[in-house]
C-alpha positions as CSV (number, residue, x, y, z in Angstrom):
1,X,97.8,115.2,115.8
2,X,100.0,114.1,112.4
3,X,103.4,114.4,113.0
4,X,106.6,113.3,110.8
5,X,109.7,111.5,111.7
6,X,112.4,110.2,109.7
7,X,113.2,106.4,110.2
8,X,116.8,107.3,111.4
9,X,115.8,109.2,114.2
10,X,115.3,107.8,117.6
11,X,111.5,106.7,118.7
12,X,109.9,108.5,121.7
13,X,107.1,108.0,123.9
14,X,105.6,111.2,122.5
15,X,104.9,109.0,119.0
16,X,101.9,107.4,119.7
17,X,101.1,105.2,116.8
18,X,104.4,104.5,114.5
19,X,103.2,103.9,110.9
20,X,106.1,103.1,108.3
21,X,104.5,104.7,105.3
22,X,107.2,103.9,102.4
23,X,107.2,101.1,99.9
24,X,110.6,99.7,101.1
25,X,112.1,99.3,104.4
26,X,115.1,102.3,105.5
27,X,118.1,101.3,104.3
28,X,120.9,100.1,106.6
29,X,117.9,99.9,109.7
30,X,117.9,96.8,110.9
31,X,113.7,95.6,111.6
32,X,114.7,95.4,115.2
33,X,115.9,98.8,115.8
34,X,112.7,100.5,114.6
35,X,110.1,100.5,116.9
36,X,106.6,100.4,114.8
37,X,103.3,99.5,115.4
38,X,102.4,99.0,111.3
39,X,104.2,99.1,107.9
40,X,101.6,100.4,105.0
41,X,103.6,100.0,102.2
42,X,100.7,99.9,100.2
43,X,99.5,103.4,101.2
44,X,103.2,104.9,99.9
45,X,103.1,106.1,96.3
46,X,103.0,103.5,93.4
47,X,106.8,102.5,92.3
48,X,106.7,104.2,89.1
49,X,105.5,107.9,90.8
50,X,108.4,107.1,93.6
51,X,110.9,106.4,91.1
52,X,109.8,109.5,88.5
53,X,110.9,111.3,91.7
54,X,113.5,110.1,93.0
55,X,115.5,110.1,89.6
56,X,114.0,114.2,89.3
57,X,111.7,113.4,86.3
58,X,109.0,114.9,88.3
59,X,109.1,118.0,91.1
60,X,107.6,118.0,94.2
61,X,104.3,120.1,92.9
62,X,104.0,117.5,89.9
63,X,104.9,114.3,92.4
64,X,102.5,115.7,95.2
65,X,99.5,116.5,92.9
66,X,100.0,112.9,91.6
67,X,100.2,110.9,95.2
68,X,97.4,113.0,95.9
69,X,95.1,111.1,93.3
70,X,96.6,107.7,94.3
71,X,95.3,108.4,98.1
72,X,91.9,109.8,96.0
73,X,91.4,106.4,94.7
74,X,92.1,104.2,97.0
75,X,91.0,105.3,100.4
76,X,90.7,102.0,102.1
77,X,94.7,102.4,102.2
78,X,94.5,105.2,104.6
79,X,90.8,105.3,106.2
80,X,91.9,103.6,109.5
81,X,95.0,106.2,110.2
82,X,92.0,108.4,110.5
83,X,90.1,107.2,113.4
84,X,94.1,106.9,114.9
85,X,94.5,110.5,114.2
86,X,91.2,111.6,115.4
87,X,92.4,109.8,118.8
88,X,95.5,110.5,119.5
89,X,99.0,111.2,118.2
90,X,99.7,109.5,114.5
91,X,103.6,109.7,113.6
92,X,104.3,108.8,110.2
93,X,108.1,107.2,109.6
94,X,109.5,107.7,106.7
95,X,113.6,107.2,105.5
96,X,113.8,109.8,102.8
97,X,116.7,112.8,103.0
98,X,114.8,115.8,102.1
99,X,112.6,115.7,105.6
100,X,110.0,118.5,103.7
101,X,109.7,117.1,100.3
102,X,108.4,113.4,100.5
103,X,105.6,111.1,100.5
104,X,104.9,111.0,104.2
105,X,104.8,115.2,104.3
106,X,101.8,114.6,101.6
107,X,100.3,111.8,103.5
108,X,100.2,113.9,106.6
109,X,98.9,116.8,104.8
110,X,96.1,114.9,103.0
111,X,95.0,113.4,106.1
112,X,95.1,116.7,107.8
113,X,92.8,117.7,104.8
114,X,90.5,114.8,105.6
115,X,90.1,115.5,109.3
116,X,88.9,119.0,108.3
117,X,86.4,118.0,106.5
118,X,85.1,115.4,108.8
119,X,85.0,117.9,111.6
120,X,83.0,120.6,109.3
121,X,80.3,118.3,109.7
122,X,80.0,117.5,105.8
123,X,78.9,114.3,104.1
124,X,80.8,111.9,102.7
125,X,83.8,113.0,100.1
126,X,83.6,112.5,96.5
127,X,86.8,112.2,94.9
128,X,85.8,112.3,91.5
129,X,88.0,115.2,90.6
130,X,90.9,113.8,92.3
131,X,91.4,111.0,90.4
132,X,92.6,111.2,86.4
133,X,90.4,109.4,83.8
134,X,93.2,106.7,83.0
135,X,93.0,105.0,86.6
């Protein structure tokens, strides 16, 4: 199971595996107070995307579509949060406000995506189509 949680709120047993998946650490959360077992700051979407979105240069549709072909193209960033998944509970920590539009909802729905398809008993992904020409 995939589960969200905002940086802010308090850890719990029920977590499992704690994976910080933004590019920067939360603000005013001291390294200390939050309990994780990895940061992937590479696996968060490239600065430019993050920033596009932030300032609301892109929406969420636009900002999703466009992480999602940055997870397409580099899936040795999030391969091993499979196998984690696969096994047991996967929380993915993340600090931004809106707690349904950000890069850790996407993350968690892509890998959701991916577990699907590896249960269906299919062969190995192509992501071809995910990923634009001028990658």
């Amino acid at each position: 199971m995939i589960v969200c949680k905002r940086a802010y709120e308090p850890a719990s047993p029920d977590d499992g595996y704690r994976v910080l998946v933004d590019r920067l650490w939360p603000r005013n959360c001291r390294k200390e107070q939050l309990p994780l077992d990895q940061w992937l700051k590479d696996l968060a979407p490239s600065t430019g995307l993050r920033r596009a979105f932030k300032s609301g240069e892109l929406d969420f549709a636009t900002f999703r579509s466009r992480y999602r072909q940055e997870l397409a193209a580099r899936p040795e960033q999030w391969w091993a949060l499979l196998a984690r998944a696969q096994k047991a509970r996967l929380t993915l920590v993340y600090s931004a406000h809106d707690e349904a539009h950000n890069n850790a909802r996407v993350l968690a729905e892509w890998l959701e995506d991916e577990l699907d398809r590896q249960d269906a008993g299919s062969s190995p992904v192509c992501y071809a189509q995910d990923v634009s020409p001028t990658q």
